[in-house]
N, C-alpha and C positions, 0 to 999 in steps of 0.2 A: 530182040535185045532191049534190056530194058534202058534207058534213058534216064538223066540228071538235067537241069539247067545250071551253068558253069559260066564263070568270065574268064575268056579266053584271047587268045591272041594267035592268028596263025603267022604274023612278020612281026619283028619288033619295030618299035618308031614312037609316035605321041602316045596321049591318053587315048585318040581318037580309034589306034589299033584296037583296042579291047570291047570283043565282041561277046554280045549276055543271049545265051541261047543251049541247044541242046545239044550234048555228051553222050557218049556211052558209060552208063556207070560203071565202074570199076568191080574188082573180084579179088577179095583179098587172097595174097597167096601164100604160101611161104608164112613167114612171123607176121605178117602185115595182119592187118584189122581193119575193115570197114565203119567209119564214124562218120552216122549222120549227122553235119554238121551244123551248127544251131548258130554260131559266131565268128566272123576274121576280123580281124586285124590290120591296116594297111603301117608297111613301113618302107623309108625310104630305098633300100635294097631295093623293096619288090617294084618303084620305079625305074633304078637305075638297069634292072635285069629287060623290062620292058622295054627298056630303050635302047636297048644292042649293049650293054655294056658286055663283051665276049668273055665273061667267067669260065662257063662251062659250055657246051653243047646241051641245046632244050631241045625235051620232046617236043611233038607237030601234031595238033595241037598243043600249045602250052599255057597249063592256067594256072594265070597268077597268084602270089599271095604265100607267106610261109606259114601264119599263126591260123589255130585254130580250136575251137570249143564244139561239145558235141558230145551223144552217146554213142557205146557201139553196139551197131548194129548186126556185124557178123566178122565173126575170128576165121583166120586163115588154118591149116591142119597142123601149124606149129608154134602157133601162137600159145602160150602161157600167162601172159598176167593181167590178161582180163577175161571178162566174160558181157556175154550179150547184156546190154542195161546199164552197163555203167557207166558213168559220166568222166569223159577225159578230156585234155586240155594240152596241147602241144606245138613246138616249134619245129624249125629248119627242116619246111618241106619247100618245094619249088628252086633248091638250094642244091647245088653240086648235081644237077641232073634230072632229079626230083622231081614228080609234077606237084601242081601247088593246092591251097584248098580252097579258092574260090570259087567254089559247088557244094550244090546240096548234099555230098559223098566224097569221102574223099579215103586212101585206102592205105595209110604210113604205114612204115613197118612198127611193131608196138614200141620197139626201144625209142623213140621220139616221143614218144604217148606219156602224159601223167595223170593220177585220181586228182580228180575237182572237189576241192572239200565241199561239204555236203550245204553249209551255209553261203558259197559263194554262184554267184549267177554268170552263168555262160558268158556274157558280155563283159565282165572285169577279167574272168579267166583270159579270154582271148586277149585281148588288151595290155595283159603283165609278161603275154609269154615272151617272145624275142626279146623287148626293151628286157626284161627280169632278170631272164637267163643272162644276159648282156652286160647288166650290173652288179650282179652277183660274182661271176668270172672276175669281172675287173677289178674288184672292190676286195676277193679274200682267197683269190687265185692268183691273182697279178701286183695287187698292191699289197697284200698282206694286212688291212690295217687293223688296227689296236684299238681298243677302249681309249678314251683320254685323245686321241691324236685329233687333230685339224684336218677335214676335209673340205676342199674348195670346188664347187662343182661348178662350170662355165654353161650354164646354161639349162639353171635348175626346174626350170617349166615345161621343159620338152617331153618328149617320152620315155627317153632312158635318162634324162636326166632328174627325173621328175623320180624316178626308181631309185638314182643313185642316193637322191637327197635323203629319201626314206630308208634307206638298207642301210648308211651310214647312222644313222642315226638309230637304228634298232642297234646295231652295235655299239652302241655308244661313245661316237664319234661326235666332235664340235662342229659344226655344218654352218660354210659360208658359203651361200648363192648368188647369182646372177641372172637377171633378167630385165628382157627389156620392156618397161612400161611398169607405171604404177602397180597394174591390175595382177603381171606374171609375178610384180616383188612380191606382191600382196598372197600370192598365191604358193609362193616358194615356203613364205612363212608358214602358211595353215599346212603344208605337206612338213615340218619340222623344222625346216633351217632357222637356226639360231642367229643368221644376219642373211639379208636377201638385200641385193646392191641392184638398182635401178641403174643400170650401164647409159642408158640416155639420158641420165641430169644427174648425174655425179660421178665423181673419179671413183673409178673401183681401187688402184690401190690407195688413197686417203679414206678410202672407209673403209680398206680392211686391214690398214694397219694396228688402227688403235685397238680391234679385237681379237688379230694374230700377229702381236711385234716380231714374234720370231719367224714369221712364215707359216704355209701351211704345209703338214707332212705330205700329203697328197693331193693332185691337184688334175683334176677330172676335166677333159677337153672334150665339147661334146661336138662341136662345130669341124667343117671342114679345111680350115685356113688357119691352121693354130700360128700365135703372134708371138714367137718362147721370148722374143727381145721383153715384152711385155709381162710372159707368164713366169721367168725364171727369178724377177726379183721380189715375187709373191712368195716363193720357196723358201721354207724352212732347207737349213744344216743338211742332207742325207734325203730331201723331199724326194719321193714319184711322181713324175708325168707321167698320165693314162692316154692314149691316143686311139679312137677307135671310130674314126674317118680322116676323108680325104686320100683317098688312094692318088688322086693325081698329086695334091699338092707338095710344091717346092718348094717351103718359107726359107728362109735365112737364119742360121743357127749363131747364136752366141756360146760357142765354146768354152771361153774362156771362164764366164762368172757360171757356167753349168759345171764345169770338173771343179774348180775350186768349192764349190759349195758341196763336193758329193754326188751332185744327186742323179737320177738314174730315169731313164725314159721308157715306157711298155708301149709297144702296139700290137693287141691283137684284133680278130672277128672274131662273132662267137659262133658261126660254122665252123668253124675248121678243132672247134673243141671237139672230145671223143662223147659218145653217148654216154657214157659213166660222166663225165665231169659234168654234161649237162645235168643231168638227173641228180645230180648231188648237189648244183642251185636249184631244180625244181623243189626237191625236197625239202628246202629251206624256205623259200617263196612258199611253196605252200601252207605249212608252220605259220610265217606271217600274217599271212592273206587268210587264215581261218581265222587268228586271235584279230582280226581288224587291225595290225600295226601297218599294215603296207595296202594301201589302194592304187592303182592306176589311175591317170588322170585323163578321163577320155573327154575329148573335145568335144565330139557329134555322133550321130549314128545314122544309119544312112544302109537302104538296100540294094542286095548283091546286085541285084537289076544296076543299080547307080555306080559299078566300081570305077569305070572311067571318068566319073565327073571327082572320085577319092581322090584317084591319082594324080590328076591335075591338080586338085586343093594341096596334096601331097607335096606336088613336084613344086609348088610354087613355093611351099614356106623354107622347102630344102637348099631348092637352087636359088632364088630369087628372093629369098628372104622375106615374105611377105609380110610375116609375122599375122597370121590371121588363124595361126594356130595356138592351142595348147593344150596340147595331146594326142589323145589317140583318136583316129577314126573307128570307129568298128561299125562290119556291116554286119548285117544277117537276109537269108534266104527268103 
């Protein structure tokens, strides 16, 4: 039987569960496709799944990780939209049951799979997928926004937030950010925002009133402890709030100045979207990501041998806030 090296997990718990060693490779079956994988992705998810978080029932072994970059190397006898050699790039594996693709093979079914435009390199593909998909959904699925509108993203350095600041702004949105530290403002600005608000030495709303008096239409939460006492008098007349973590948290709702003002709250995941809605931000993101209007913003890179040392850098800027991130990890094999 032939053999992969894979980071795996056979119990969940720390980083320290995740073991880098040898698999049975997979066999596409069915619509599935075999892609040797050239790039992953680490995102907070694929910590919180490593850590018992009871979503779904995992396979045994289960290996981590949802994004991925790569050729394929063999079509299942139902597969249709690709052919051996070509270069794909895909989310939401390891997710609702799914094994993951932290391995050198990994064997999705095609409908998760997209073409890698031909000028972009394995390591951004991977990089844009989940955060991409994720703000794409939110941004013209959920929020609907317009040319001309005000978008305020909380936490415009991150990984999807770093996606939101640019996809707003390829639409032609007014982009106000946040971020902590000189270096993340400085960095929200070179990704497009047209005001990036250092949250550690100065009032975010006295600097964002003078360049949105009226509020802003939508207003992007990327954090898990959203503060709405805080975020709802940033709102424009009819504003959206985007919500897309914190499954535990309980804040305390200001009712009152949220109905009077209109406006209106979204939470989704972007698993739980259908394969067509995915593929209909792939399609988009890809568009971008070949004219060079949208980059990911990867932190470090680092190999598959090293995912456990990811997860922890991962888990720490998630839960613990380290802040010693700004971006993405990607590994490769």
């Amino acid at each position: 039987m032939a053999t992969m090296k894979a980071a795996y997990i056979e119990r969940t718990g720390g980083p320290e569960v995740i073991q880098y060693g040898d698999l049975p490779r997979p066999a596409p079956r069915g619509s599935e496709v075999l892609v040797r994988v050239r790039a992953v992705a680490v995102n907070p998810i694929d910590t919180y799944i490593r850590n018992g978080a009871n979503y779904w029932e995992l396979p045994k072994p289960f290996i981590v990780g949802c994004d991925l970059a790569g050729e394929i190397e063999a079509v299942g006898p139902e597969a249709r939209r690709f052919r051996v050699g070509d270069r794909v790039w895909g989310s939401n594996q390891g997710l609702l049951g799914r094994q993951g693709t932290f391995a050198e093979f990994c064997s999705p079914d095609e409908c998760w799979l997209y073409p890698t435009p031909p000028d972009v390199d394995d390591a951004t593909a991977a990089a844009s997928a989940l955060v991409g998909i994720t703000a794409h959904l939110g941004l013209f699925r959920e929020a609907r926004i317009q040319a001309g509108e005000t978008v305020f993203v909380n936490g415009g350095s991150g990984g999807v937030g770093s996606m939101v600041v640019q996809m707003a702004k390829a639409a032609g949105a007014r982009v106000i950010a946040t971020a902590g530290g000189p270096e993340k403002a400085k960095a929200c600005r070179e990704l497009g925002a047209d005001l990036a608000i250092d949250y550690r030495s100065e009032s975010v709303a006295d600097a964002a009133r003078p360049f949105a008096p009226l509020g802003a239409n939508v207003y992007w939460e990327t954090t898990r402890d959203p503060d709405f006492d805080r975020i709802i008098p940033l709102l424009a007349d009819r504003g959206r709030i985007l919500l897309m973590a914190g499954r535990d948290a309980r804040p305390p709702f200001p009712v009152g100045p949220f109905y009077v003002k209109g406006c209106s709250l979204r939470g989704f995941v972007m698993f739980k979207a259908t394969a067509d809605e995915q593929r209909s931000a792939a399609d988009a993101l890809n568009g971008w990501l070949a004219e060079r209007r949208i980059r990911p913003k990867i932190d470090r890179r680092m190999r598959l041998a090293e995912a456990a040392e990811a997860h922890r850098l991962q888990e720490e800027n998630t839960l613990r806030k380290s802040g010693t991130l700004a971006g993405k990890i990607v590994l490769v094999p």
